[in-house]
C-alpha positions in Angstrom: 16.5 13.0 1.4 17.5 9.8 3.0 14.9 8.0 5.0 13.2 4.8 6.0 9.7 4.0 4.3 7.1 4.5 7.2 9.4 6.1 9.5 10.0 9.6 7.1 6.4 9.5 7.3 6.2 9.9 11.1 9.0 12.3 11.2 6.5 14.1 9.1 3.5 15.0 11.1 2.3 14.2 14.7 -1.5 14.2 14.4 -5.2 14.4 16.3 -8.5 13.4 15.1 -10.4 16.0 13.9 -14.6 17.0 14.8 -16.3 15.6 11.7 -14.9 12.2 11.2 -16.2 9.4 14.1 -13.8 7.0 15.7 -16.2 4.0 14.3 -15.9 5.2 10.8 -12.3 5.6 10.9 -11.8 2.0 12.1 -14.2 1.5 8.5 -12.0 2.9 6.7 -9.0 0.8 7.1 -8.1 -2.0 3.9 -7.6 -1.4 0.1 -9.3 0.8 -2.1 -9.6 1.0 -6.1 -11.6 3.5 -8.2 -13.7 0.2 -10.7 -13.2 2.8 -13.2 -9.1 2.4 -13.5 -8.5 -1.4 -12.3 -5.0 -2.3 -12.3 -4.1 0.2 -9.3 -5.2 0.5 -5.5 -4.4 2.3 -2.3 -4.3 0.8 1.0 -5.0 3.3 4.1 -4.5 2.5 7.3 -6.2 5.1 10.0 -5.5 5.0 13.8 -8.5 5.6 15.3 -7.1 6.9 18.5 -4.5 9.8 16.9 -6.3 10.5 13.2 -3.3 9.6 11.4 -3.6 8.7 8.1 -0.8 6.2 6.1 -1.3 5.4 2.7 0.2 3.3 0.4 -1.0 4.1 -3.3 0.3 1.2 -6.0 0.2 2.4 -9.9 2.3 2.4 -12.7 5.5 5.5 -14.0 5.1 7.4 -17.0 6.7 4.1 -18.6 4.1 2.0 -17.7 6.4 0.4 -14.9 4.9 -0.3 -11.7 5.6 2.1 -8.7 4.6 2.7 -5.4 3.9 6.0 -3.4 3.5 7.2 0.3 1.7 9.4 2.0 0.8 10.5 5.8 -1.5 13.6 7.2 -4.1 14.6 9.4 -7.9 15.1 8.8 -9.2 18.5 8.5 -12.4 17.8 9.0 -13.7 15.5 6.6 -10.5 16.4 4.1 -7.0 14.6 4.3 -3.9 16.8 2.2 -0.6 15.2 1.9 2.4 15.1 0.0 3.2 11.8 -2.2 6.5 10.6 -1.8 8.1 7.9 -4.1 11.1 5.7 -2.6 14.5 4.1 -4.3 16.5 1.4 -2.4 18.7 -1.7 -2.1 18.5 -3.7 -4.9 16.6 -7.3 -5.0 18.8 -9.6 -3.9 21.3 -7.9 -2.2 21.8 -7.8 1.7 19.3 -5.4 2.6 20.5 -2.3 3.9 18.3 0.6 4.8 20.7 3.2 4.9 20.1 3.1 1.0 16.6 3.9 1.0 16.1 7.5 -0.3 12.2 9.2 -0.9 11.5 12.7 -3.1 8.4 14.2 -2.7 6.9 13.6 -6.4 3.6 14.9 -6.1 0.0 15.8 -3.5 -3.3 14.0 -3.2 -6.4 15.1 -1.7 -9.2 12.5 -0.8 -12.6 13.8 0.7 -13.9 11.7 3.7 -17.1 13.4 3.5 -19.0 9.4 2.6 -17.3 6.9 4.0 -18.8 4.9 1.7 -16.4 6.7 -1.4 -13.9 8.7 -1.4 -12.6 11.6 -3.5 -9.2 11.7 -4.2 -7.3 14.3 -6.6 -3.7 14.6 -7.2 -1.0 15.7 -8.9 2.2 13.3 -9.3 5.5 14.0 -11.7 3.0 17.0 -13.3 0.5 14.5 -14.2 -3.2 15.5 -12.6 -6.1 13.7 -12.1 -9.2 12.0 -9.8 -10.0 8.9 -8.8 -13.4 7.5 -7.0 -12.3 5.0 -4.2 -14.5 2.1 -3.2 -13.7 -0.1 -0.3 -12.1 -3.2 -2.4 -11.7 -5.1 1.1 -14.1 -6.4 2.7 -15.2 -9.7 4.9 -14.7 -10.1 8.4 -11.2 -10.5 8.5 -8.9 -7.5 9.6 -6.7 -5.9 6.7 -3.3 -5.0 8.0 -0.2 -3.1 6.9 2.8 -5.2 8.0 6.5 -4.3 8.2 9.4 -5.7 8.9 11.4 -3.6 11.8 14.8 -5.1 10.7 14.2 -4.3 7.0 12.5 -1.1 7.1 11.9 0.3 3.9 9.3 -2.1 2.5 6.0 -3.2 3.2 3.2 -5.7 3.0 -0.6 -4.9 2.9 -3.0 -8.0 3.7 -6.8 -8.3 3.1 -9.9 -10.3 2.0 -12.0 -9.5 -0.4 -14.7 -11.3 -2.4 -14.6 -12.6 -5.4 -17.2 -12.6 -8.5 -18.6 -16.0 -7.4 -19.0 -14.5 -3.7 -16.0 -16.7 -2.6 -13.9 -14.7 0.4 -10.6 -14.2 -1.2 -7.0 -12.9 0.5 -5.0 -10.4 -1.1 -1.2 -9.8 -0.9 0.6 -6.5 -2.2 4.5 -6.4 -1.8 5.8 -2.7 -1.8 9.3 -3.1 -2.7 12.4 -2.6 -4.9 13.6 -4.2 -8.2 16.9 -4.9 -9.7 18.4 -1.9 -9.6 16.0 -0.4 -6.5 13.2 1.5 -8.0 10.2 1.0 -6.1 8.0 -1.8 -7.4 5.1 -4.1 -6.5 3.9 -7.6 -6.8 0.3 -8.8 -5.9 -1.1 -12.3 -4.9 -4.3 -13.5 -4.5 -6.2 -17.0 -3.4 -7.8 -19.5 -0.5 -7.4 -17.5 2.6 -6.7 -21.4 3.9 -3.7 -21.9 1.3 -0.1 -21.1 2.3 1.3 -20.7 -1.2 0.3 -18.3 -3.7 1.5 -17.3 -7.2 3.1 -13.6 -7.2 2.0 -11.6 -10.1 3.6 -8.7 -11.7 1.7 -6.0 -13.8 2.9 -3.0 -15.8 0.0 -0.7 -17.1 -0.4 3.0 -18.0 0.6 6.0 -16.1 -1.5 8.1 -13.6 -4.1 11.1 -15.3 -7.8 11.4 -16.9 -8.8 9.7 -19.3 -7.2 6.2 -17.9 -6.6 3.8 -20.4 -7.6 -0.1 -17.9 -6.9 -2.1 -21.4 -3.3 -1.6 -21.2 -3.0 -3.4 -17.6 -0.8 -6.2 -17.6 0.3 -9.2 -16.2 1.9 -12.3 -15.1 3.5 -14.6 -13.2 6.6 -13.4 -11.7 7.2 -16.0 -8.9 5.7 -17.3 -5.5 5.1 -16.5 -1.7 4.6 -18.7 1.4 2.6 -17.5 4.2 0.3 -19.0 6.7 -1.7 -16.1 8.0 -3.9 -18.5 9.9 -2.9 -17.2 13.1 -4.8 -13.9 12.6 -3.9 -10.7 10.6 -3.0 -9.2 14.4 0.1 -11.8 15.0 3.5 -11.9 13.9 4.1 -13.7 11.1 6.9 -15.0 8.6 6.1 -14.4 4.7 9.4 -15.8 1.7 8.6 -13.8 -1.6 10.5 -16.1 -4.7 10.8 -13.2 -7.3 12.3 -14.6 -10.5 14.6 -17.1 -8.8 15.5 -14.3 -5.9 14.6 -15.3 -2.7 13.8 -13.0 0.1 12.1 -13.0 3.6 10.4 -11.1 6.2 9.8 -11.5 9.5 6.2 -9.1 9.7 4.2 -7.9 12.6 1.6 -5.1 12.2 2.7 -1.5 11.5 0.4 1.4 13.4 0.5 4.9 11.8 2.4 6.3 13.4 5.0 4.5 14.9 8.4 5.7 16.6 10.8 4.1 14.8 14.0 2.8 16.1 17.2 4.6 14.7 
């Protein structure tokens, strides 16, 4: 099925804010979770207030310990969100990009239970592989997060946050959702000084998604940098250059609100 990252999302579901869920906790809910039990993965959900919609962006690893990316976009019923996963293939790194080559497959569904705000309950099945995870807020400060795009090279994404550190330091996060040499998904995080500009990029492979979840086997390293001067606010338009192993590439980001119509 051919489609354009957020945008198949939107075509997916128009949605309302359901009794059970306040607007005020919603707005909470916005940033990157992780389950401290399996580090190594995270999902970043953005939640309009206003509608009750519901964009995830879930970051783990393939049955091959390669790191992949999923999608996912629904409503609350009451305090429960169920959604399909859908995994994404597209231009290669590099080339011109060109989102007419961006393809999704619905690989899998998730469940999270809103019930405490404070954790969430997710379960879900991906590629026949089933399992749970406990979500904690991993964001946190009083800095926005946001999900960014890039309207002229839709297909990708870029989720931005602080969080704080072991030594209580505030601390940004970076995760890149996009597509390797030969355009499987993939995803590169960076962290440091929310006053610096330039931040190493690391890549990670680790094990597959299920119960028991093996954190050991997480790795990682340096695969390049990125530039970015965020000073401006997390709410304003802003230029971000990835270097990926030599390959340079660049966006041009401004916030992305689920949902969004989408220009075809």
């Amino acid at each position: 099925m051919r489609c354009v990252f957020f945008s198949t999302m939107v075509v997916l579901l128009m949605l309302l804010l359901n009794a059970g869920i306040s607007a005020a906790s919603v707005a909470d809910m916005n940033g990157m979770w992780w389950d401290p039990g399996k580090p190594g993965m995270g999902i970043y959900l953005a939640v309009n207030a206003d509608t009750g919609a519901v964009c995830g962006s879930w970051y783990l690893y393939d049955k091959r310990g390669n790191p992949q990316w999923v999608t996912f976009m629904g409503s609350f019923n009451g305090n429960l969100l169920s959604t399909g996963l859908y995994r994404f293939t597209g231009p290669s790194m590099g080339d011109a990009w060109d989102h007419t080559k961006i393809y999704s497959q619905r690989v899998g569904e998730v469940s999270i239970d809103f019930s405490d705000s404070a954790q969430l309950n997710m379960s879900y099945t991906i590629d026949g592989i089933a399992g749970t995870m406990s979500l904690v807020k991993f964001s946190s400060g009083e800095f926005a997060s946001t999900l960014w795009w890039d309207i002229h090279k839709q297909g990708q994404g870029v989720s931005s946050f602080h969080f704080t550190n072991l030594y209580g330091q505030d601390q940004l996060g970076i995760v890149w959702y996009v597509y390797d040499s030969v355009g499987n998904c993939t995803w590169y995080t960076a962290i440091g000084d929310p006053s610096a500009t330039v931040f190493d990029v690391m890549a990670f492979t680790g094990p597959p998604p299920g119960d028991p979840w093996d954190g050991s086997l997480v790795r990682s390293w340096k695969a390049g940098t990125v530039s970015v001067d965020f000073s401006q606010g997390h709410g304003s338009p802003v230029d971000i250059e990835f270097v990926i192993d030599g390959v340079s590439s660049s966006l041009s980001l401004e916030p992305f609100v689920c949902p969004v119509a989408v220009p075809q």
